[in-house]
N, C-alpha and C positions, 0 to 999 in steps of 0.2 A: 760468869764464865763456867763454872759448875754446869749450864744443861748443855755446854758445847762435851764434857765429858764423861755425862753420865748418858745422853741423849744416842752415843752408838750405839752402849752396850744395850739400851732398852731398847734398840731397832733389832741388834742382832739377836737378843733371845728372843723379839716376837716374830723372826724370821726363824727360827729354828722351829717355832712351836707352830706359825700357822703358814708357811711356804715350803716345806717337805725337808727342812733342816737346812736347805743351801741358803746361809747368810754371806756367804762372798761377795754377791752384787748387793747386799743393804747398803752399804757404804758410799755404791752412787745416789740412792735415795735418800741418805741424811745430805748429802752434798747436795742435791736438790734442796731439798726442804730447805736450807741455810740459804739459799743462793735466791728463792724465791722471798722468803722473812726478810734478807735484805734488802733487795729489790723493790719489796712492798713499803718496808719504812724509807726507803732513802726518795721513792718517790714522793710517797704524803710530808716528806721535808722539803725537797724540793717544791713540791706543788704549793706547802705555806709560806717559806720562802720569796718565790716565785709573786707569789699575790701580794703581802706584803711589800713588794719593792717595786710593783710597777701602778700603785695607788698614784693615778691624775689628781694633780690639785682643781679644784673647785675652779667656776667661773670667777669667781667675788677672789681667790688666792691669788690666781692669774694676775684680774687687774694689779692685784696689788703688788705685787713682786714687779708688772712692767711698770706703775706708776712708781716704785723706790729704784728700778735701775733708771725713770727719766729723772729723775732729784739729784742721781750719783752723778749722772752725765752733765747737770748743768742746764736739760733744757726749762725746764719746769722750778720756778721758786721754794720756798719750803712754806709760806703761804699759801699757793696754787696746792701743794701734796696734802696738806692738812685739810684743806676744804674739800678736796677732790676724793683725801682719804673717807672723810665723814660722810660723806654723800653717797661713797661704796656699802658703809658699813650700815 
């Protein structure tokens, strides 16, 4: 949190020295600059996030998560899931 308050004052002296002394509006430009650094990380969070949590299972997962809800259900033996398993795998 240190460059949130050191980060005015070194806007405001280099508006004194290279914008004709008026640093009165620096303060909307550090307010920018924050507003954009946040905007940039929160989106590259979101964006890995985002990819992370919408990972498809595989063809070969699929089967197998529907062949363990037919075993839960009763329709299929647990002989039929073992063999049916193996022959996935």
């Amino acid at each position: 949190m240190a460059v949130m308050t050191v980060l005015p004052s070194i806007m405001a002296d280099w508006g004194d020295h290279h914008m004709g002394g008026d640093s009165g509006s620096m303060w909307i430009w550090v307010t920018l600059m924050i507003v954009f650094w946040v905007t940039v990380i929160g989106l590259g969070i979101w964006l890995i996030t985002r990819s992370a949590a919408t990972r498809t299972p595989s063809g070969v997962e699929r089967a197998q998560a529907i062949l363990a809800e037919r075993l839960a259900r009763g329709e299929i033996s647990p002989e039929e899931y073992r063999t049916t398993l193996t022959h996935l795998q």
